[in-house]
N, C-alpha and C positions, 0 to 999 in steps of 0.2 A: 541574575538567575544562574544557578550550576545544574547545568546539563549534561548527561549520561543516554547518551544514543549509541542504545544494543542494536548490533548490526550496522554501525555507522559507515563499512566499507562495502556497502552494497549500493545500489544505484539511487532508492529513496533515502537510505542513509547519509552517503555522502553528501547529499543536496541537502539535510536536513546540519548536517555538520557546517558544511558554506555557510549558511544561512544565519548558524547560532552565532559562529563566531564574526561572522560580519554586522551583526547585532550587539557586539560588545560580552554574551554571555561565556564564562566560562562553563568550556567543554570539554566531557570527556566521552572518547568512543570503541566499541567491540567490538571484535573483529574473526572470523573464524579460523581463518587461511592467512591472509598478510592484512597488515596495517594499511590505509587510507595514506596519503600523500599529504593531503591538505595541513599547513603548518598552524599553529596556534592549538593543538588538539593532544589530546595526551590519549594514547591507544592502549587498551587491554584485551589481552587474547581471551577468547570466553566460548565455552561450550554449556547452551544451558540445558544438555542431561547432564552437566556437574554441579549439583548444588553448593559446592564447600568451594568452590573456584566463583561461579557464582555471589557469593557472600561474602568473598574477602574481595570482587572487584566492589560492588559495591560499599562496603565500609570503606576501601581505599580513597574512592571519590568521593564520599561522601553527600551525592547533589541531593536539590532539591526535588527535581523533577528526572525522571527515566522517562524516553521513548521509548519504544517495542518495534522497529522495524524488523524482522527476522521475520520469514518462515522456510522450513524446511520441507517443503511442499507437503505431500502425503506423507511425512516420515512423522509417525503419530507421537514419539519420545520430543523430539523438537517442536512442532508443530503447535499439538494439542496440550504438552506436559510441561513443555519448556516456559509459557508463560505463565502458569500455575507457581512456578518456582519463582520465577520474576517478580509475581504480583506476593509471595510470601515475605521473597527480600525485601522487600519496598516498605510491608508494612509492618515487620522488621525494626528497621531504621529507618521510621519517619518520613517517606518519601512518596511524592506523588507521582503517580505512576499514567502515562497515554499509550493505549494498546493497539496495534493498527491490525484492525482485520478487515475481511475482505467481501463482496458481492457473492463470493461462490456459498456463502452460508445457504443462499436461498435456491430453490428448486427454478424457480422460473415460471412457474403453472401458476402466477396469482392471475394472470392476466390485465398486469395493471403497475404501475410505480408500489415501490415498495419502501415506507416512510421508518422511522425507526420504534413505530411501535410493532411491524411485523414481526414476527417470532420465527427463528431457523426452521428451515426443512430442507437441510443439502441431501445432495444425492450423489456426491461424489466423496472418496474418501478424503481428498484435500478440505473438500467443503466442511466435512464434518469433524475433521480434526480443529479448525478455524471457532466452528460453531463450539466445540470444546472448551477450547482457549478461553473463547467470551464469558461464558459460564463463571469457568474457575476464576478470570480476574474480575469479575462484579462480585462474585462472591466474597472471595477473600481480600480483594480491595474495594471496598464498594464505594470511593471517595474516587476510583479511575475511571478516567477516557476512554472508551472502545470506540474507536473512529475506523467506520467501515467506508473501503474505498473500491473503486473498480478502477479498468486499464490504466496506468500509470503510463504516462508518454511524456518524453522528452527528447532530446539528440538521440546518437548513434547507441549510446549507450541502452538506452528501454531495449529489453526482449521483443515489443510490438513492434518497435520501428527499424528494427534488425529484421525481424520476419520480411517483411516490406522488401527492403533491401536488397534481402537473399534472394527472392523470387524474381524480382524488376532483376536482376542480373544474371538467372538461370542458376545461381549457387545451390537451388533445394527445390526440390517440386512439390507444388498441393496448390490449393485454391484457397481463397480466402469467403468464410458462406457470409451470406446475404439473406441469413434464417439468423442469425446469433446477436442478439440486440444488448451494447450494453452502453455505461456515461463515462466516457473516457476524460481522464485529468492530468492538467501538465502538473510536473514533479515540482515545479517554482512554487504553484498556487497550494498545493499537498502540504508541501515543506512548511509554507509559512501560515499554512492555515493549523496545522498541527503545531507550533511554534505559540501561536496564537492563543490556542484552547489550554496551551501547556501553562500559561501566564496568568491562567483565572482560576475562577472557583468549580468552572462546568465540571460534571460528573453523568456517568451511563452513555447510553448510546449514541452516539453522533453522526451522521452520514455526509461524507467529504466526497463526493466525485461533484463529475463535468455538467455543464446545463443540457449539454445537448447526447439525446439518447440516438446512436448509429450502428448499424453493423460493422463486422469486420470490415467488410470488403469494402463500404464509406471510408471507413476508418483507414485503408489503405489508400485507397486515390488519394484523400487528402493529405496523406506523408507524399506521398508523389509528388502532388502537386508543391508541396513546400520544397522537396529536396531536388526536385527536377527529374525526377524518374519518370518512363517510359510506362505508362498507365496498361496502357494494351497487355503489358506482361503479368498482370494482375488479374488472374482465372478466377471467375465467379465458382461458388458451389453451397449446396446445401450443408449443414452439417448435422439434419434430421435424415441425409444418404446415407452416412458414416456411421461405423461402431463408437464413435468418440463420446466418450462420455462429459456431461455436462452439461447445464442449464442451455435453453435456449435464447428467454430474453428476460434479461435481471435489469429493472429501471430502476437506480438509485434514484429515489427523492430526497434531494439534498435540502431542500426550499428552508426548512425550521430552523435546520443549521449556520446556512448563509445567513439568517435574519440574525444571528447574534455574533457574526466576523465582520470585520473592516475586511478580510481581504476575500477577493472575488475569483468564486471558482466558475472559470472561465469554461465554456463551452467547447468542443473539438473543431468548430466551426472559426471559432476564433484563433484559439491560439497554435492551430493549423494553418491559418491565413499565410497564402505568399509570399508575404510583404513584411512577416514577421522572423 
C-alpha cells in the first residue's frame, strides 16, 4: 500500500509514519515547519490553503490511500477548508482518502455516549471548523474515512501528558476539572487502527477513541502514576467555574467500530497501567 500522511511530523502523524513503514508500506509524508526524522519516508513541505502545492504533492506521490492528520486548531482556512481541498485532491487522482476528526464536533448536552449516528453540534469555534471538515470530505469523497477521535496520549510528546508534567513540577499553574469527561487513546492503538480502516473498503463515520470514559484530572493521576510524578501536585477544579469554553462530557462510543478491527482500543485504565 502507498501511503501519504499529511501532517506526518506531528505527534499522531509521526506514529502513523513508524508504523506504515515498519509495516512494509511505502510512505510518503507532510510537513509544515520541518521534516520528520524517521528514515525510510520521503517528506513534502505542504500548506493546504495552497491548492496548486497541494496537487502537485499529491500527483508526485502518487498513493493510494492519504491520511488527514492536521489541524490548525480554530484557524478556519486550515482547519475547516484545508480538508475540503484534500478530499478534492484525492478524488482527483483516484485516491482513498481517512480524515481524522475530532470529539469536539459535539456539545456534550446529549447526556449519554455518542455513537456515530449522532449528528455535530459544537459549540466551540475549533469544534465547528472540525464539524466543517466532515461535511466537505463526505461530500466530495464519499468513498472517505472520517475517524473521530478524542485525547490522544502517549510519551512526552502528547500535549496531555506535558500538561501533567508541567504542573507535578510547578512549570505552569491551573488545575486539572473533575467536571470534563472524555475516552482517551494511546497514539499506538489510533495509528494502527487508522492503518487498519486505510487497508479496506470501510467508508463514513467511524469512532476510534479509548474504552474507558474519565476526566482530566483521572486522566492526570494515571500519567502520574506511570511516569512516577508526585500526585498531590495535581489541583482538582471545575471547568463549569471557568470562562473556558468547551464541552463538558463527550463519551465516544467506539463499540460498532472495534467490532470490525483486529486492533484494540485499549482503555486509559490500561494502557496507563504502571507496569506498562
Amino acid at each position: 500500500m502507498k501511503v501519504l500522511i499529511v501532517g506526518g511530523s506531528g505527534f499522531l502523524g509521526a506514529e502513523l509514519v513508524r508504523q506504515a513503514t515498519a509495516d512494509g508500506h511505502a510512505t510518503a509524508a507532510t510537513y509544515a515547519t520541518r521534516p520528520g526524522s524517521l528514515p525510510g519516508t520521503a517528506w513534502h513541505a505542504l500548506d493546504l490553503r495552497d491548492p496548486d502545492r497541494l496537487d502537485a504533492v499529491v500527483a508526485e506521490t502518487d498513493p493510494g490511500v492519504i491520511i488527514n492528520t492536521t489541524s490548525g486548531d480554530a484557524d478556519w482556512e486550515v482547519t475547516a477548508e484545508g480538508p475540503a481541498r484534500l478530499a478534492l485532491a484525492a478524488a482527483k487522482h483516484g485516491c482513498r482518502l481517512v480524515h481524522v476528526s475530532s470529539d469536539a464536533v459535539f456539545s456534550g448536552t446529549r447526556g449519554g455516549p455518542y455513537d456515530e449516528t449522532c449528528r455535530p453540534d459544537p459549540i466551540t469555534p475549533y469544534g465547528a471548523a472540525k464539524a466543517a471538515a466532515e461535511t466537505s470530505v463526505r461530500y466530495l469523497a464519499p468513498d472517505a474515512v472520517v475517524a473521530r477521535t478524542s485525547l490522544i496520549i502517549g510519551g512526552i510528546e502528547s500535549a496531555h501528558v506535558r500538561v501533567v508534567h508541567d504542573l507535578a513540577a510547578g512549570r505552569r499553574e491551573g488545575a486539572l476539572f473533575t467536571d470534563d469527561i472524555r475516552c482517551p487513546v494511546h497514539v499506538a492503538d489510533l495509528a494502527a487502527a487508522l492503518l487498519e480502516l486505510a487497508a479496506t473498503d470501510a467508508h463514513g463515520v467511524h469512532h476510534l477513541a479509548g474504552a474507558d470514559a474519565v476526566t482530566r484530572h483521572e486522566l492526570g493521576l494515571l500519567i502520574a502514576q506511570r511516569d512516577g510524578l508526585d500526585p498531590t501536585r495535581l489541583a482538582r477544579g471545575l471547568r463549569a467555574d471557568t470562562a473556558l469554553p468547551g464541552a463538558l462530557e463527550v463519551r465516544l462510543d467506539s463499540r460498532a467500530t472495534q467490532r470490525k478491527l483486529r486492533t484494540t482500543l485499549r482503555g486509559a485504565h490500561d494502557f496507563l497501567a504502571a507496569s506498562t
